[in-house]
N, C-alpha and C positions, 0 to 999 in steps of 0.2 A: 642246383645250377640256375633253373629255371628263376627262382627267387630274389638272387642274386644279380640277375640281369633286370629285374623287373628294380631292385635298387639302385643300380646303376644309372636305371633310365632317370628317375625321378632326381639323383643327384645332378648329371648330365644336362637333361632339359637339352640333350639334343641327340635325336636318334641317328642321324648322318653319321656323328662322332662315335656312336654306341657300337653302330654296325661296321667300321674301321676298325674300331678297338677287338671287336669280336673277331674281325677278321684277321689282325693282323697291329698287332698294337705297338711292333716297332715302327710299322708305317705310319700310323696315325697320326693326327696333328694333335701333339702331346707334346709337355715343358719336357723340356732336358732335365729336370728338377725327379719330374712322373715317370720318365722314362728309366731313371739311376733307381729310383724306389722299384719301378715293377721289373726290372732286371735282379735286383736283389732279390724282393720276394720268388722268384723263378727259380734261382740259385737254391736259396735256403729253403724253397719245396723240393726239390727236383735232389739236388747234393748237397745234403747240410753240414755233412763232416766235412765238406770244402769250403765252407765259409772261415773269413780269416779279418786279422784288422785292417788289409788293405780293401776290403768291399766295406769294411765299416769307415773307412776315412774316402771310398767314392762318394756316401752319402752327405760325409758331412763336407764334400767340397762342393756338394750338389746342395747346399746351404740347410741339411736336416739337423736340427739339434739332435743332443743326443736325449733325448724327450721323446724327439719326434721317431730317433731310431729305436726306444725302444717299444715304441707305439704300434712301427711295424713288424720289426717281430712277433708284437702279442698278438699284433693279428692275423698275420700270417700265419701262425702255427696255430691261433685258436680256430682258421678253416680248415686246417688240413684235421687239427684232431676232431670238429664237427663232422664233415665230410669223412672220414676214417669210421666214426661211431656209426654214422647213417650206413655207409658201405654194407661195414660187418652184420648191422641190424639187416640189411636187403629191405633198405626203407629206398621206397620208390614215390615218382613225383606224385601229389595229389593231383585226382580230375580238377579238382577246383582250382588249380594255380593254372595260371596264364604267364606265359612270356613278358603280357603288355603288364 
């Protein structure tokens, strides 16, 4: 997790934004674009056998190709099956990783 935020920041270039999103990323000042994408990814972690082609045509009215949909799929599921691996291993943070 730790990691992942520490990506975030660098993509971001703005902690204000990071620490909204952490708190609360339907709040945040994020595109309606961002927001259709991380509701999906939510969805397809959380209930995946309720995904249908009506969350796949949100995205593409929320202007995603279907490129870009299946971009987030891959990635979506490649952190959950990352994070799934690390779980089951009882792989914990390193001392050496920082938030920043």
């Amino acid at each position: 997790m730790f990691h992942h935020k520490r990506g975030l920041r660098s993509l971001l270039k703005d902690d204000n934004l990071l620490t909204k999103i952490e708190k609360n990323w339907k709040t945040a000042n994020l595109s309606d674009s961002r927001k259709a994408m991380l509701t999906f990814a939510v969805k397809l972690t959380k209930k995946p056998k309720r995904i249908n082609i009506k969350d796949i045509n949100k995205l593409r009215l929320a202007e995603f190709s279907d490129r870009d949909i299946l971009d987030i799929v891959e990635v979506t599921a490649y952190y959950a099956y990352a994070n799934r691996i690390a779980d089951g291993l009882g792989i914990t943070k390193e001392d050496w990783i920082t938030d920043k």
